[in-house]
C-alpha positions in Angstrom: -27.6 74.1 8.7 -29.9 73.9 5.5 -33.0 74.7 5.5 -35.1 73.7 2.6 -38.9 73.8 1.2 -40.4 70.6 0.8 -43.1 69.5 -1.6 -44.6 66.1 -1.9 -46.7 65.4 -4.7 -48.9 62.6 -4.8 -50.4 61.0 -7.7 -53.9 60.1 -8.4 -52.8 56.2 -7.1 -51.8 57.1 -3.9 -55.7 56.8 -2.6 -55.0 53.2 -3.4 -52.0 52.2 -1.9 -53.7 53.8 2.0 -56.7 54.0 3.6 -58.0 57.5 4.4 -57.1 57.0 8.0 -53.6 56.1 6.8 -53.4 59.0 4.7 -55.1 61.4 6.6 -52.5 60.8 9.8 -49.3 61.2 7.2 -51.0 64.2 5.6 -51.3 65.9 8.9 -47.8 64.0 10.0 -46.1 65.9 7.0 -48.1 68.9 7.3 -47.0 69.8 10.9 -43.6 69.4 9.9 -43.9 72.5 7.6 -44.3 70.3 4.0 -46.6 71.3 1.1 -48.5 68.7 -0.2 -50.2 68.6 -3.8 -52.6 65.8 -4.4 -53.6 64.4 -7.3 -50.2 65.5 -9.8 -47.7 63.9 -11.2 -44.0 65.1 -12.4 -44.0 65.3 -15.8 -40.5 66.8 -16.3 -37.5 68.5 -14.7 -34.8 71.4 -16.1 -31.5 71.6 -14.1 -28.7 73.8 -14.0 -25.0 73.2 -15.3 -24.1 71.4 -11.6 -26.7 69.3 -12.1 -29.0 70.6 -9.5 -33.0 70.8 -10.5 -34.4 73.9 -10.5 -37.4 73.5 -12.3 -40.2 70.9 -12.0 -43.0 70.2 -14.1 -46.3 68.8 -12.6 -49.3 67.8 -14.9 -52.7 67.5 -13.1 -54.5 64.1 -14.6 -57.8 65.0 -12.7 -57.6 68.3 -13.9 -56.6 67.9 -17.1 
């Protein structure tokens, strides 16, 4: 068995695509299940290793700067 830690970013169009009953439900839906979520960021970039396996991810914050 693997066991992993999820994180789902969502971008700064994802407030378009739901309403915020929509995205309030999968928030929490997601959220119960043990994943992070970070609004509002985008992946920028990604470094993996030699198997080709990521192990770094870069995440910009547009609202942030």
């Amino acid at each position: 068995m693997y066991i992993y830690e999820l994180t789902l970013l969502f971008d700064v169009a994802v407030p378009r695509l739901f309403t915020a009953d929509i995205a309030a439900f999968y928030e929490g839906y997601y959220a119960n299940k043990g994943v992070n979520i970070i609004k509002g960021t985008v992946a920028v970039g990604f470094t993996s290793n030699s198997d080709g396996e990521v192990w770094l991810l870069v995440i910009s914050n547009p609202v942030m700067g």
